[in-house]
N, C-alpha and C positions, 0 to 999 in steps of 0.2 A: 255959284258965280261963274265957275267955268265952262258948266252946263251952258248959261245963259250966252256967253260969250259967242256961244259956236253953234247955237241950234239955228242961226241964219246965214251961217258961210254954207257957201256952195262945197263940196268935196268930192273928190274925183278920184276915182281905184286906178292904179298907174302898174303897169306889170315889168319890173326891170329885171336887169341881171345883177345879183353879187358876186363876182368873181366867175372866173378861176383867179382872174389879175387882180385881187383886191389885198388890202394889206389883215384882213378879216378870215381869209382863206388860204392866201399864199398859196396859190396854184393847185391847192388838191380840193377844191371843192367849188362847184359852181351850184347859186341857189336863184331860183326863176320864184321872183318874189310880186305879189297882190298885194301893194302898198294904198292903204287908206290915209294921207297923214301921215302918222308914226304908228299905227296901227297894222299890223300886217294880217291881212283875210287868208291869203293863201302863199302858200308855198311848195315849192314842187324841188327837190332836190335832184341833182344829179352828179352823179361819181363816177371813177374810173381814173380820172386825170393825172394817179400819181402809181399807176399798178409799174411795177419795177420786174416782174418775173423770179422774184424771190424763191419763189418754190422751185420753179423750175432749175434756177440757179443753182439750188441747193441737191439736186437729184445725185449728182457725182462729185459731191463732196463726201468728204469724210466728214465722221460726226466733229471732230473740233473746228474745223474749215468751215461749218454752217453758223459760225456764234457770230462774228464781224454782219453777218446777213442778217439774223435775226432782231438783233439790237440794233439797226437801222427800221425797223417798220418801224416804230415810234421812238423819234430822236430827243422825246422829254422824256420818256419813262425808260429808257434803254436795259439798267436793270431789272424789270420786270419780263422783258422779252427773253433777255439771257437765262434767267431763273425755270422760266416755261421751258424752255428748250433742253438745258442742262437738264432739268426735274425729271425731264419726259422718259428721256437716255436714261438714267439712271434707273429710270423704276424700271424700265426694257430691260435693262442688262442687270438687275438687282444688285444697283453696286450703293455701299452706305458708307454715306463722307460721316468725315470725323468730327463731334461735335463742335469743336470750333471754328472749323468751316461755317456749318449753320449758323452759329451767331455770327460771323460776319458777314458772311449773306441778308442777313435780318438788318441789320447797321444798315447796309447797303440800301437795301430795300428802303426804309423807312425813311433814311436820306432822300431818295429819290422820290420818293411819295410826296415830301415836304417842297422837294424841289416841280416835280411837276403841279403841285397846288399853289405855288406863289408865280408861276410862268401862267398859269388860269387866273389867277386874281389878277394879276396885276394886268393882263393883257381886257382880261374883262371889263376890269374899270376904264382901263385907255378909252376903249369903246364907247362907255357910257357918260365920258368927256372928265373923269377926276382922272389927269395924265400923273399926279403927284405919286400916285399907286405905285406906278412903274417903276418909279426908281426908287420907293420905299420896297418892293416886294425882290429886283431884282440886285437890288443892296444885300441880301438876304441867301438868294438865290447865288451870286458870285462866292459865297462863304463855304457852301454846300461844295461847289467846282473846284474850291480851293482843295477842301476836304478831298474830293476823287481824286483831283492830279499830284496832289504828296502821297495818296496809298498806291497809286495806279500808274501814274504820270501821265494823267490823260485826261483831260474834262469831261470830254463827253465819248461815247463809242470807246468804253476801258476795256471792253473785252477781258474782263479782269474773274467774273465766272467761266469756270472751268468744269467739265465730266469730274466728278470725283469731290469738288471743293471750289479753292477759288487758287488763282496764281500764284499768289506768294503774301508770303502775310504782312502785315502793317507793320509801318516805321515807328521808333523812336517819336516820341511828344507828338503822335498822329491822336491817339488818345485822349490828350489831355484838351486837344486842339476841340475834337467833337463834345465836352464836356462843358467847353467855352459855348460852344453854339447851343447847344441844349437848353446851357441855364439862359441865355438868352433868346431862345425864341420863342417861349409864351408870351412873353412881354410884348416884342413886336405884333403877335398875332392879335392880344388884347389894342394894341395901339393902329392896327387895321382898321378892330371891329369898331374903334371910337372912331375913327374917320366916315365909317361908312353907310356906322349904323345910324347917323346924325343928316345925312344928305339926303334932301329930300327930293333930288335928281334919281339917285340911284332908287330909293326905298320906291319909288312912281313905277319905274323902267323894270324893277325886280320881283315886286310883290303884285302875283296874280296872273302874271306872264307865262307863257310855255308852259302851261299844265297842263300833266302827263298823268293819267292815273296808275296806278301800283299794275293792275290786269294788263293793261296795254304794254308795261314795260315789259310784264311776263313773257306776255305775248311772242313778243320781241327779241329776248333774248338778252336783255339790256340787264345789266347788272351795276357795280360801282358808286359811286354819291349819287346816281341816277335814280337807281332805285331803291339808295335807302332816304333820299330824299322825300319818297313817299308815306316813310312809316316803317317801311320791310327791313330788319336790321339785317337779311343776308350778306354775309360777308364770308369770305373763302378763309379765310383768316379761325376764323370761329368754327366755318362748318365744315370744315375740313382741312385742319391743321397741316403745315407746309414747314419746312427748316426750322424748327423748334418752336412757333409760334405758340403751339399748348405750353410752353415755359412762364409766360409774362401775360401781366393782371393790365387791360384795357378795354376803353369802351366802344362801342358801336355807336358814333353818332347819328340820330335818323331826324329825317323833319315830320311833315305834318300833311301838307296838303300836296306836295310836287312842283315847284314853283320854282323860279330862279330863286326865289330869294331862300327856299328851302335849300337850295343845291347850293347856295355861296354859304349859308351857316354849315354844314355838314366839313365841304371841304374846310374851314375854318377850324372847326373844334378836332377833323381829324389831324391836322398840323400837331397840333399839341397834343395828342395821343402819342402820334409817331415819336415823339420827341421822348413820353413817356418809357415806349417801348424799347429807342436806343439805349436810354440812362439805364434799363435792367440789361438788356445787354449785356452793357460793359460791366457792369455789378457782377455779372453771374457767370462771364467767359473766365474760363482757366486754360491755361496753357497746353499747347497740344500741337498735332500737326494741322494744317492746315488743308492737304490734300492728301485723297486716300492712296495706298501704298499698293497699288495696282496696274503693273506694268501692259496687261492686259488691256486695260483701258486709257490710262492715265498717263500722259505726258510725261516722261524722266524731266528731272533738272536741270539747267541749262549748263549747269556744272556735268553732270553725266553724258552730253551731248556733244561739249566740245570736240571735234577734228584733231585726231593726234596725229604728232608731228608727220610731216612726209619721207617715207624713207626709200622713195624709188630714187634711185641713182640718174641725176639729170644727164643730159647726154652731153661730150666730152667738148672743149670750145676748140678747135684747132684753129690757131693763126694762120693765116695767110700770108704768105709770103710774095713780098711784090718786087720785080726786077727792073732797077733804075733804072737798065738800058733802055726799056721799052716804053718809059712813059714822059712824054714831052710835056715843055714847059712855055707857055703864052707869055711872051712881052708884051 
């Protein structure tokens, strides 16, 4: 029927811009698009638009001085940037934080995971015109925020991993709080899939689209929902265990053919992995320190740092003595 519809419209290839100024890009991506319709033939990307000099930035810093930087290249996943950078230091300088550092690094992590996959979902669907996403995923996502600014005092940019561990360890009912969000966030993600997986806007827009085959991602370099969207269950997690992850029983979600609508179920069933992952976490963390006891590398306390008192002798006030004769007085 639809066929029929359109095999006597005229159609015409239209070459536009997306962005940098679009709300699709936000300034860090301009894309020179071969629009057929809603069909796109070609596209041509181009970048650079948000290079900040970070590296260079970082050259005469000290290694704790580079974490604020690092966790700005990507302002949704910030703890993963911080983890790369700390990890990196440490295996240099062979320094080994104390296990319960790594589980809260892993919390952290998989928090952030959950949070950068409902900031994709839900901006995804904005896009594909069900706007209701937004505020069911970012309903979700302010939970997560909450969670960082009572361990951290900070939403986003916690700068809360450290060389050694992480800052300082978690509050009073911070616990009890992520155990609220855990038992609740399969349920939303299942109440996602029922939104989405019924729309037969999205299922058009998703299924069959942007397909990538598994060799090209290789190719490429591409790793993440990308490419286990193909089938390839590579994940760093698995193939090379990082801050206790060889601790905790989880799956590898992968799709099937490379599609968007492969890469929406992946980041979907991974939510509820992560979520799997914290609840062992918190099962299996025992009490300890939280950063390692290495003054060589590692920050002192802020209790150990405090300024004692000043005992240089100020210098003495002498009055001034003023002689009445000499100073006149204006009527």
């Amino acid at each position: 029927m639809a066929e029929a519809l359109t095999q006597n419209l005229d159609t015409e290839v239209m070459t536009i811009n997306i962005g940098p100024h679009h709300p699709a890009t936000h300034g860090v991506l301009r894309l020179v698009v071969d629009l057929e319709g809603e069909v796109v033939r070609g596209l041509k990307p181009v970048i650079g638009y948000v290079h900040t000099g970070i590296e260079k930035s970082c050259e005469d810093k000290s290694y704790w001085k580079v974490i604020p930087f690092v966790e700005r290249m990507d302002y949704v996943s910030y703890f993963f940037q911080m983890e790369a950078f700390c990890g990196a230091v440490e295996r240099l300088i062979d320094l080994e934080i104390p296990p319960r550092a790594k589980y809260l690094r892993t919390i952290f992590l998989e928090l952030n995971r959950i949070h950068s996959h409902l900031v994709w979902l839900g901006t995804t669907a904005l896009d594909l015109g069900a706007i209701s996403m937004l505020w069911y995923c970012f309903r979700e996502r302010d939970r997560i925020l909450d969670l960082f600014e009572m361990a951290t005092g900070q939403r986003m940019h916690t700068r809360y991993f450290q060389v050694g561990g992480v800052i300082e360890d978690i509050p009073r009912g911070w616990v009890e709080k992520v155990r609220s969000f855990t038992a609740d966030m399969p349920n939303r993600v299942h109440e996602y899939a029922a939104i989405l997986d019924r729309n037969e806007i999205v299922l058009q827009r998703l299924r069959h689209t942007g397909m990538v085959d598994e060799q090209t991602l290789l190719d490429l370099g591409v790793t993440g929902p990308l490419l286990r969207a193909t089938g390839n269950p590579w994940d760093l997690r698995k193939a090379a265990p990082y801050s206790s992850y060889e601790d905790f029983e989880f799956k590898i979600p992968v799709g099937t053919v490379g599609d968007n609508y492969d890469r929406y179920r992946v980041r979907v069933a991974e939510m509820v992995e992560s979520t799997r992952i914290v609840e062992q976490c918190l099962d299996l963390m025992e009490e300890g320190p939280f950063i390692a006891d290495d003054r060589k590398y590692v920050l002192p306390p802020r209790s150990a740092t405090t300024r004692p008192p000043c005992t240089r002798r100020s210098p003495e006030i002498v009055p001034i003595q003023i002689d009445p004769s000499r100073t006149s007085s204006k009527g």
